[in-house]
PAVEXDO-736356 format. One record per residue (C-alpha): x, y, z. Coordinates in steps of 0.5 Angstrom, whole numbers, plus 500, padded with zeros to 3 digits. Layout:
<nodes>
XYZ...
</nodes>
This chain:
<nodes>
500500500503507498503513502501519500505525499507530506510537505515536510513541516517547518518546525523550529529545531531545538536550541538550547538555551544561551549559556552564560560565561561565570567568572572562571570559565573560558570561551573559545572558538574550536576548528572542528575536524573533517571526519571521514563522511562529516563536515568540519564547521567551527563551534562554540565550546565551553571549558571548565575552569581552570584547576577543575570544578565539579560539574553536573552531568544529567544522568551520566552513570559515575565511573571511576577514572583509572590511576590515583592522579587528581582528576580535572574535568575538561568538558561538559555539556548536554546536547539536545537531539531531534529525531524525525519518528513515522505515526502511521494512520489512515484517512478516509473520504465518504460520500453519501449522495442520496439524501438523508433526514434533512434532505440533503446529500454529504461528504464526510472527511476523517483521520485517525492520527492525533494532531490538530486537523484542519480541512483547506478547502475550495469548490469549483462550479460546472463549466469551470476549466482548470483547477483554481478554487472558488470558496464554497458558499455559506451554506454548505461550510461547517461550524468553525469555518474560516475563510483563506483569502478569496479561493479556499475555506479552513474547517478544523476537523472535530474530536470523536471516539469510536465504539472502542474508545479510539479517538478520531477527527471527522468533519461533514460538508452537507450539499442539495443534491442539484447543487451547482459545484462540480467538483470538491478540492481539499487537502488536509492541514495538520496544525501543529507541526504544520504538514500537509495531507495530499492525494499523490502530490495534489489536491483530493478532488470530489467531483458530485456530477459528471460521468463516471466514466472519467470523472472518478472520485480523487483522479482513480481510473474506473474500475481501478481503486485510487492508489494507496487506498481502500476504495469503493464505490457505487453510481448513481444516475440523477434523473434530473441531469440528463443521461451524462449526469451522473452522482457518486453514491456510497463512495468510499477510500482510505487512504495511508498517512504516514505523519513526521513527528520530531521527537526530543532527546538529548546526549550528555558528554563529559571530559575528565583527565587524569594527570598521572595517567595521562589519559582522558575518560570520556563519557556519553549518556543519553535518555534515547532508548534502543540502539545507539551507536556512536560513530566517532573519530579523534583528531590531533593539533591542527591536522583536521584530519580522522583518525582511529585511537589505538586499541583497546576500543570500548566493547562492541566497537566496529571499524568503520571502512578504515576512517572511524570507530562505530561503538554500540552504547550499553543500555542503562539498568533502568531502562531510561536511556544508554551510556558508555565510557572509556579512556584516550591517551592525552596527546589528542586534542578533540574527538567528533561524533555523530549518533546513529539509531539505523541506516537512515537516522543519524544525529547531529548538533541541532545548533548548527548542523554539524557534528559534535566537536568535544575537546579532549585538552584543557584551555592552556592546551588548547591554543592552537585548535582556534577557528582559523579564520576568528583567532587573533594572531593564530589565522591559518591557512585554510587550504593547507590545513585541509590540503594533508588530510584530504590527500591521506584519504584519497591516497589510503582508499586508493591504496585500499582499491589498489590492494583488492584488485585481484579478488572478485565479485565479493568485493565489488560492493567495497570497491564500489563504496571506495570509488564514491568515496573518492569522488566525493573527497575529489569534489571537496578538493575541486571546491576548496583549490577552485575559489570561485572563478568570478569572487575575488574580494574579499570584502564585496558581495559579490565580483560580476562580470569581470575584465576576464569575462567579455561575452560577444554576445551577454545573454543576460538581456537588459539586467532587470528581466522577468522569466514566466514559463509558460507551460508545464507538463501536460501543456502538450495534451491540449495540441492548441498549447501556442494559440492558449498561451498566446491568449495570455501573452497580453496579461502576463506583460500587464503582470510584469513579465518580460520574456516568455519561455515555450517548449521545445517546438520540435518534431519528437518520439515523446509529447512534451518535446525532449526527445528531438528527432527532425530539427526543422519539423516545427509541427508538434504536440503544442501545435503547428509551426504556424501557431507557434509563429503567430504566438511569438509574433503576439508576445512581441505585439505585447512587448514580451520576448521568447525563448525557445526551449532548444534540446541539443545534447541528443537526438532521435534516430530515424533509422537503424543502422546494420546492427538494428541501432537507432542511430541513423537521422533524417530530415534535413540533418540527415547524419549518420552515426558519425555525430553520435559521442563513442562512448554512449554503450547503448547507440554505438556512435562513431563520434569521438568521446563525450564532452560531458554526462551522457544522457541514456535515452537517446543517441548524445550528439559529438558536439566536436564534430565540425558538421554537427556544429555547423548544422546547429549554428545554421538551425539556430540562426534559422529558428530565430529568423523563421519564427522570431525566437529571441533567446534559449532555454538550452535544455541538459547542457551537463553533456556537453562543454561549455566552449560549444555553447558559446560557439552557438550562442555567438553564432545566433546572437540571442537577446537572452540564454540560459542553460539547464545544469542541472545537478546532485547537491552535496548531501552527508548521512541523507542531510543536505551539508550547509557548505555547497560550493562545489555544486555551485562552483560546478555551474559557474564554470560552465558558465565560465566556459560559455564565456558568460554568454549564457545564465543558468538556471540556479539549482543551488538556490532552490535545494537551499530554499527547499531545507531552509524553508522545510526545516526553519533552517534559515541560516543556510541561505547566508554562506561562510562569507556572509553571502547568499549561498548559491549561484547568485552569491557569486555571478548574479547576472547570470544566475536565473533564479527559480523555485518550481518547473515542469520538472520538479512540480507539476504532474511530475513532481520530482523535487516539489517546492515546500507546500504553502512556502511558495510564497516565501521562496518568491519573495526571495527570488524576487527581491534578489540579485539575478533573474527571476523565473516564475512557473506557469502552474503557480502564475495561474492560481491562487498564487497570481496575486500575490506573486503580482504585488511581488513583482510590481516591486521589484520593477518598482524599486528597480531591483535588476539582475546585478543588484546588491545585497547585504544579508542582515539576519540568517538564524533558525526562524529568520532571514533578512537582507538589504537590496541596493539602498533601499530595499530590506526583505524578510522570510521566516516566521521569526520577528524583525523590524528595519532600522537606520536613518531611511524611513522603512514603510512596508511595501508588500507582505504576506504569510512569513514575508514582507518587503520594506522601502526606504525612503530619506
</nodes>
């Protein structure tokens, strides 16, 4: 049975309370060392005084310190820990369409799993298009209702008990039999943690008329049961609505929830050392329950590097491939938590760790992220593991502290695959696990020596467009630019998709809009226009090359451009060659084999290697064939002459270089570009890490290798907002250096900003933007730097007014794509920044205010946003 999808809640993570210096005590910054899979990040520790004082630890088991030598306690501190833990249950959806008692028909809607339940609901009425929402009228709306804005209703859902005392929440909507609504639309909200129930990523909708041969409850086909449900159902002809009127009778379906709540523990640790001995005792207690293992490592000096302590290791420890000891924590005889203890020589200066409950659960300091750091030496020792880039007169060179201890783990696991070469397949998961491990030190590497090729100072928010840098061609239009993408994923089904979206062409420039993205216009072996097969044949799913004429020659008669959506990484065979491969072309790029890259296994292509990712679904193009550039150039520049196509959307351009892109870009002179390199963040134990330079350094040099000639879409900002947003992590969007953490942090004017697409939302869905945040992730990408890109789906819906206000703002204001920023507030529930003179933004429930010598009066706000402008 599947689950339904969740938006995960934003709840706030456990601090712990600000903890006060007393006279005595000492305060420092502490490097944290980089442990084999974890992440070095500077912490606040907190050390005994000095001569020793005896220290409260919460629960930990006393054990007594080898040797007869005075102990000193060196470090205490009780950690809070959050943990995510699955409820499972179930809702239901009932519909009774004859009348009962009072006359009148109803729905009922119930859950099982505790929590504070609202319905967020809305109706359509016969002869709507689309999926937009009207509030339901007065009459059918439930005590308690409240309404949301102009579209929807909020109805919390009453506690009831079952026959055997179970406690449930259930509301009933009753409706006239000949009511006019067409079709129920609701999703349940769960107030407490804020997450949200859905029906496979979408709204339940309930249609009350209509035939059932395509109009099922909740989208199921006939005859088949909706996904992950119980269903049943009958049907019922009214006879007051014709043959083709048809109501549900007697429906009903349950459907799985599986409810995230975050559970609350925490993890005692405390340091003593023994002066005679000359070892330290560490101790860690901790109220979880279970299982738990400590996977930790110690460090020396300034090394920063993991290593693994001399045997004897605490009992039922596990070397972990060869970089970190794995130690089970012994369960208390109360039964109340787990706790474990040992001795370490005392010529190591700190030790990490990260707690592990299972495969996917692994704890971490929820005050900052990262993994726990506990010094093992006192203050008078301790000089030299001061943060490098905060301790007076100790600043080190990042890079070189970090140079040594990534070249031993590459050299040791080199030596380890080396050493295992000759035996067979028993071994290839290890060589497997080896071989990633590499890759990922290598990524590391490439974002600590690659600084960012456009940053160079120090002390600026950003360098754009450098002396380096001079495109013949900018790609970037005139800097104040505003993206719609004007289709989705079912766009192509309609087969008039151009003439739709040139009936909107005139209301999206009375929105602000100032380029429209289409998709691909190309013949193609799939409906939506990725997979290209005859380039000249303009004739596709969204319409004819005609309409797709006339709905450019309408944009412009609007004062909006387009861009075309160009696939040119791969292509479509139309013919076999001897072996029966699909790797023949027709039309009037009629190649052969000779195009395709050599190294794609599945279209035995002739070509030389690539020059990126290949893509597996169809033959990848060589692009450094002089033919195929050639050709491309020329289809190119005949698209933007044919049909009046001024710029690109160039479509998985991670499989091929950069360098070819700027040939074409030069050749077809677009008014704007931007390219979809798209790639994985950086994730550590299944948590997305904070640090994500090396993904965005990864887009940036292809920009670079374009010669700024085209933007790119900024992956990296979106997964960032996706964790800020999702988990009231806020202070991820501020990176180490006090700027905005993705692509637009470093080369703004070539950064386009977005937070949805046909690929990550709509009926696909692959990577969803946090639902009832889309506002938030708006109000950031348009007030910031950059190039705004709106989806299609959110413009036209609930959404369309408040995104407008939006909008008007920042053409107001004159934010432009070169803008600059000033973050003022990256915390837990918070994040604020100043754009150019005059503008102040903020997202996050947490509260803040402006301040200074401009006068700030709010210009536009809404749930958890608000944008100030000043003025003298």
């Amino acid at each position: 049975m599947s689950a339904a999808s969740w938006s995960i809640p934003a709840i706030p993570r456990a601090v712990p309370p600000a903890r006060g210096g007393t006279p005595g005590e000492a305060f420092l910054v502490a490097a944290r060392p980089r442990a084999g899979r974890c992440r070095a990040a500077p912490r606040r520790v907190r050390l005994g005084r000095a001569g020793g004082i005896v220290v409260a630890r919460a629960g930990a088991a006393e054990v007594p310190v080898a040797g007869s030598g005075e102990s000193a306690v060196v470090f205490s501190e009780k950690f809070p820990l959050r943990r995510c833990q699955t409820v499972e249950g179930k809702a239901w959806v009932r519909v009774d369409a004859e009348p009962d008692g009072d006359g009148r028909c109803r729905i009922v809607i119930g859950c099982d799993v505790q929590g504070k339940w609202v319905l967020h609901w809305g109706v359509s009425y016969d002869g709507e298009t689309g999926r937009e929402w009207d509030q339901p009228p007065e009459e059918i709306r439930p005590p308690g209702s409240v309404p949301i804005k102009d579209s929807a209703i909020e109805t919390p859902l009453e506690i009831s008990h079952n026959s055997e005392g179970r406690m449930f929440h259930e509301v009933q909507i009753k409706f006239d039999k000949d009511t006019p609504i067409d079709v129920i639309n609701f999703v349940l909200k769960e107030e407490e943690t804020g997450a949200w129930f859905q029906h496979k990523g979408g709204d339940f909708r309930i249609p009350l008329s209509g035939s059932l041969e395509d109009r099922d409850p909740l989208g199921a086909k006939q005859g088949d049961k909706p996904e992950g449900s119980n269903a049943q159902q009958k049907e019922n002809v009214s006879e007051d609505k014709g043959p083709n009127r048809k109501c549900i009778s007697q429906f009903y379906g349950e459907y799985p929830i599986l409810k995230p709540e975050y559970v609350e523990n925490s993890v005692s640790v405390a340091v003593t050392e023994n002066s005679e001995t000359d070892k330290s005792r560490v101790e860690f207690d901790t109220d979880i329950t279970g299982d738990v293992i400590i996977h930790w490592g110690v460090c020396k000096g300034n090394t920063m590097t993991w290593e693994i302590p001399p045997e004897p290791h605490p009992p039922k420890t596990k070397i972990f491939r060869k970089k970190a000891l794995q130690s089970l924590l012994e369960q208390k005889t109360d039964g109340t938590g787990n706790t474990i203890s040992f001795l370490l020589n005392a010529d190591y200066s700190g030790l990490v760790f990260v707690l592990k409950l299972n495969e996917d659960t692994w704890l971490r300091n929820v005050e900052n992220g990262f993994d726990f750091y506990i010094p093992l030496t006192r203050v008078d020792q301790i000089e030299s593991t001061q943060e490098p880039h905060k301790g007076d007169g100790h600043k080190l060179d990042d890079k070189s502290l970090q140079t040594d201890g990534l070249i031993s783990d590459i050299r040791n696991l080199v030596v380890g695959l080396s050493s295992r070469r000759g035996q067979r397949t028993k071994n290839k998961v290890l060589q497997e696990d080896i071989l990633q491990e590499i890759e990922r030190l290598a990524a590391e590497a490439y974002s600590i020596f690659r600084s960012p090729t456009i940053d160079t100072a120090e002390d600026s928010v950003y360098i754009d467009d450098p002396e380096s840098v001079k495109p013949a061609c900018s790609g970037t239009g005139s800097g104040v630019e505003i993206l719609c993408q004007g289709f989705n994923w079912e766009s192509h089904k309609s087969g008039k998709w151009y003439v739709e979206l040139g009936s909107k062409a005139k209301e999206l420039s009375s929105l602000g809009f100032t380029i429209v993205w289409s998709p691909p216009p190309t013949d193609s072996v799939s409906p939506e226009g990725y997979m290209p097969r005859d380039l000249y044949n303009l004739n596709s799913r969204y319409g004819t090359m005609e309409e797709l004429k006339q709905l450019v020659n309408i944009c412009h008669e609007n004062g909006l451009k387009v861009l075309g959506d160009a696939v040119l990484n791969h292509r479509c065979g139309q013919f076999q060659n001897q072996n029966g491969i699909w790797n023949i072309f027709g039309g009037r790029i009629n190649w052969d084999d000779r195009a395709v890259v050599a190294d794609d296994p599945h279209f035995q292509g002739r070509g030389n290697k690539s020059s990126g990712d290949n893509f597996h679904a169809a033959p990848n193009i060589d692009h450094s064939q002089d033919f195929v550039r050639n050709d491309l150039k020329e289809w190119l520049c005949w698209m933007r002459k044919e049909v009046g196509y001024d710029g690109w959307r160039l479509d998985f351009v991670r499989g091929f270089w950069g360098g070819y892109v700027k040939d074409y870009l030069e050749a077809s002179e677009p008014y704007f570009a931007v390219g979809e390199y798209w790639d994985s963040l950086s994730y550590t134990y299944g948590e997305m890490d904070y640090n994500q330079d090396a993904h965005r350094q990864r887009i940036v040099d292809w920009i670079n290798a374009t010669n700024g000639t085209a933007g790119a879409f900024d992956v990296t900002t979106k997964g960032i907002l996706h964790m800020a947003l999702e988990r009231s992590e806020y202070w991820r969007l501020s990176d180490e250096k006090g700027k905005p953490p993705g692509v637009l942090g470093w080369w703004p004017s070539r950064a386009v900003t977005f937070i949805e697409n046909h690929d990550t939302g709509s009926t696909q869905g692959h990577w969803r933007f946090p639902y009832g945040m889309e506002m938030q992730g708006y109000a950031y990408i348009l007030t910031h730097p950059g190039t705004p890109a709106v989806f299609y789906d959110h413009i036209f819906s609930h959404l369309q007014q408040d995104i407008a206000k939006l909008i008007a703002a920042r053409r107001r204001l004159k934010i432009h794509c070169r803008s600059k920023i000033k973050i003022l507030k990256a915390e837990q529930n918070l994040y604020a920044a100043q754009i150019d003179e005059t503008v102040i933004m903020k997202i996050g429930s947490g509260h803040f205010e402006p301040s200074g010598p401009l006068n700030w009066t709010v210009a536009v706000e809404g749930q958890d946003y608000k944008i100030w402008e000043g003025s003298s």
